[in-house]
N, C-alpha and C positions, 0 to 999 in steps of 0.2 A: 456405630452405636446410635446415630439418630436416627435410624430406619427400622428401630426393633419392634419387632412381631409384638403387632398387639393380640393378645389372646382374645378366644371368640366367649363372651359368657351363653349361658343357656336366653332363651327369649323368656320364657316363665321358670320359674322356681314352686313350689308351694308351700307354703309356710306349715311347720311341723304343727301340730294339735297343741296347746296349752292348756292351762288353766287359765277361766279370766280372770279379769281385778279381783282382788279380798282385799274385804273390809281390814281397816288397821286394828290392832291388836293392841296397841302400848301406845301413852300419850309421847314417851321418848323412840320408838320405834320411825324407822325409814322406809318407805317403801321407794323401790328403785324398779318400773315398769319399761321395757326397751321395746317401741314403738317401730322404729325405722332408721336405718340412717346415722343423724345425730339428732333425733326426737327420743328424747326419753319422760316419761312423767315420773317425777320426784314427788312424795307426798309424806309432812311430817306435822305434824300437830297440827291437823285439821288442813292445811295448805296444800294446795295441790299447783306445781307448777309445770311447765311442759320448758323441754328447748327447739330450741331450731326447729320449728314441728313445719311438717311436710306433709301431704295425705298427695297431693296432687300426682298425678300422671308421669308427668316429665318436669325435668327438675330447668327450666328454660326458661327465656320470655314471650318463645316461640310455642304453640301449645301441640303445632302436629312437629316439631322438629327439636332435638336436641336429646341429654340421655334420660332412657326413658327406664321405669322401674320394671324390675324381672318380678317383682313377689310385693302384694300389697300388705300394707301397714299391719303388722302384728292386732293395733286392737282398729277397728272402725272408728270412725271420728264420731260415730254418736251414738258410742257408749262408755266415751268419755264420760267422768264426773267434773260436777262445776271447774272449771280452770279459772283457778286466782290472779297468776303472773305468768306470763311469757318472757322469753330470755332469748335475746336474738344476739349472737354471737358477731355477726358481719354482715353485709348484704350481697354475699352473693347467692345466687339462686337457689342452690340444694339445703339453703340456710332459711333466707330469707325469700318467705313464698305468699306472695300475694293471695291468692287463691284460697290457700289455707287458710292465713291469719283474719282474711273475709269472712269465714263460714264460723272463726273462732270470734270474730269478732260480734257478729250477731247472735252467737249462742249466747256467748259469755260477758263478753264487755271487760275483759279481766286489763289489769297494770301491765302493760309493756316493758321491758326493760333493755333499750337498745345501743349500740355505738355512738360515739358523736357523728353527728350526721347524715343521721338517719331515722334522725324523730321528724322528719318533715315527709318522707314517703310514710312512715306506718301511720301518720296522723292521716291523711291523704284518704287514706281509708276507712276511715272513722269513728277510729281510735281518741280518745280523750284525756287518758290517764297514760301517757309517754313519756318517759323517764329516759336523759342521754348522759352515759358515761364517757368519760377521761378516763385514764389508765390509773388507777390505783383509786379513785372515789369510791364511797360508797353510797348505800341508800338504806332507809330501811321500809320495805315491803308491808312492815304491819309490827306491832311494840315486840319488842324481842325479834324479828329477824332482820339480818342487817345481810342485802347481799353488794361484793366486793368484784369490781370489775378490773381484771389483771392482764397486762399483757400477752399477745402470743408470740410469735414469729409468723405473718399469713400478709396477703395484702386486701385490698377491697376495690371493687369496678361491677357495675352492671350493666355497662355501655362501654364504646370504645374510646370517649373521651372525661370520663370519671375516674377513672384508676386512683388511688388511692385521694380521695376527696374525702372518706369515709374513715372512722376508727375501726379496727378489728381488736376481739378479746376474748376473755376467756372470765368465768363468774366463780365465785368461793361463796356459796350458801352459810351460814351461820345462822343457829337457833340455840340457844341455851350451849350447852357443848358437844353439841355435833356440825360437823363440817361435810359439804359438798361440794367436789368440785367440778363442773362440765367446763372439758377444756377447749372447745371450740373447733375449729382448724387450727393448725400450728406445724410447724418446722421443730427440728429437736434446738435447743438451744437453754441458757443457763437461767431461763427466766422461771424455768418449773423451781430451778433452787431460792433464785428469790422469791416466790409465791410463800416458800415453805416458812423463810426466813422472815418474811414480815408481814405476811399473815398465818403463818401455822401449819402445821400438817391435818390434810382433809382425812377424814372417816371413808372417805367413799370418791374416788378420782374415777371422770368419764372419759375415758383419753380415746381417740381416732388409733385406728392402726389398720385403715386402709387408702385407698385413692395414692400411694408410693413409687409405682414404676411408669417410665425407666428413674430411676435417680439421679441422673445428669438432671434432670427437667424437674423433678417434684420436691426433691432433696429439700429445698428451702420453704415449700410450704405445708408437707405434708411426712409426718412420721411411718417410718416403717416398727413392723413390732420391735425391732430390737430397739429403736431407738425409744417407741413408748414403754418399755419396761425399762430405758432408763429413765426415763420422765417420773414413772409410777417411783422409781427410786429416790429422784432427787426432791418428788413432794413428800417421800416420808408416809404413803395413802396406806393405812391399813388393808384397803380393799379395793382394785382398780377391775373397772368394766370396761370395754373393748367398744367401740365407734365406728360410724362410718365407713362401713365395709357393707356387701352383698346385697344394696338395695338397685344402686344407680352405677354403670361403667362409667367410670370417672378416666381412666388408668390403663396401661396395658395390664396388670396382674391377671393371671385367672380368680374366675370368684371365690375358689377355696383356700387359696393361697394367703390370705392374713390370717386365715386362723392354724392351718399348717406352720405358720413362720411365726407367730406369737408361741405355739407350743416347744419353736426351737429353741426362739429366745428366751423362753422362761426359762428351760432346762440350762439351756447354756451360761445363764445368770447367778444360780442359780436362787434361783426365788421361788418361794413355796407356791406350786401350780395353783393352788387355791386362794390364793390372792390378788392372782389377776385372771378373769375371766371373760368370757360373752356371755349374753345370755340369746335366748332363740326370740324371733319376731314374737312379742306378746305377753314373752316370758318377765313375771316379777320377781323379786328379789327382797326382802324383808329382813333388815337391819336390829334385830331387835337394841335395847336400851340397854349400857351398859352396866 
């Protein structure tokens, strides 16, 4: 078992055709845009925030060595609209990208919002408005949204002697009465239930349901789909989108394989296929108001 065949992915992929960004529709309306990765841009009442955003090459600290991306970023980094907050989950690389959060930084200048111990690199770069969470704090981003930093099950290191010097987590969006939740990296475990229980069940859960084999070895940091449709279960998420899958070889999985294996676990759950999904590099998603 610890010598299992890692499968080979393709070297380039090409991202299927989209539609680009639409303008929002409803001042209670969601737009839900899947960028790459775990980069997605959320935009709700005028706010526009990004997670884990990545644009770069390889997901490394090394720029000609490490894993490197099959298919570039669903939308271009500049045709982005203004970015308000960033939302950085952990620090490790495929999360936390220098490079990016650079070019985001001089466009935008937007609120970080990061782990404990890790407002000292994103300042570093020139960053001014760094915000660092504990497990269960909150903040609020602007009057009326308040975002809530929950735990995961992951660990954090970006060298060989920082290993968990860092928080890792997971963020619950709040505006008026919709909820978001992008769940970072994570391992399956009972903290989706208490997310539900003491802060509510999200409108819209972003869950990982790749980077999994073998499971001797990822088990603990990284959900496979059956285990993210129980996650999407135990938050109660009206509507769960799919993560971290087909940008970057993390894994031995082949590249088709979490979306093949989320459509067994949904059947096998049975949970209405339509409430947990992907969506394609670029592709948005529009929450209207309830």
């Amino acid at each position: 078992m610890i010598f299992e065949k890692r499968s080979r992915w393709p070297a380039v992929v090409k991202n299927a055709a989209v539609p680009r960004l639409r303008a929002m529709c409803g001042i209670n309306d969601v737009a839900i845009t899947f960028v790459n990765h775990a980069t997605f841009l959320i935009q709700h009442r005028g706010l526009n925030i990004l997670t884990d955003p990545i644009w770069s090459l390889r997901a490394s600290p090394i720029r000609w060595l490490g894993p490197k991306r099959v298919r570039e970023p669903g939308v271009p980094i500049d045709e982005l609209p203004r970015i308000d907050v960033i939302l950085i989950s952990h620090n490790h690389y495929d999360h936390l990208d220098l490079d990016t959060l650079r070019c985001l930084q001089q466009k935008f200048s937007p609120i970080v919002l990061v782990a404990a111990g890790d407002r000292e690199l994103v300042r570093s770069i020139g960053f001014t408005r760094v915000h660092e969470f504990d497990w269960w704090e909150n903040f609020e981003v602007k009057p009326g949204c308040k975002v809530t930093f929950a735990p995961t099950q992951h660990f954090s290191a970006r060298g060989l002697r920082d290993r968990q010097k860092s928080l890792w987590g997971s963020y619950l969006i709040q505006e008026g009465d919709r909820r978001v939740y992008f769940g970072g990296d994570s391992g399956y475990s009972t903290h989706f239930s208490e997310i539900r229980r003491r802060l509510g069940s999200p409108d819209i859960a972003l869950l990982g349901i790749g980077a999994y084999e073998p499971r001797w070895f990822m088990r603990p940091m990284h959900m496979n789909p059956a285990e993210a449709v129980q996650a999407h279960q135990d938050l109660g998420a009206k509507q769960s989108i799919g993560m971290h899958h087909g940008t970057f070889q993390m894994s031995h999985e082949a590249i088709e394989r979490p979306l093949q294996d989320l459509a067994a676990a949904v059947e096998a759950a049975g949970v209405d296929p339509t409430s947990f999904i992907t969506l394609r590099e670029g592709e948005t998603r529009i929450y209207r108001a309830r």
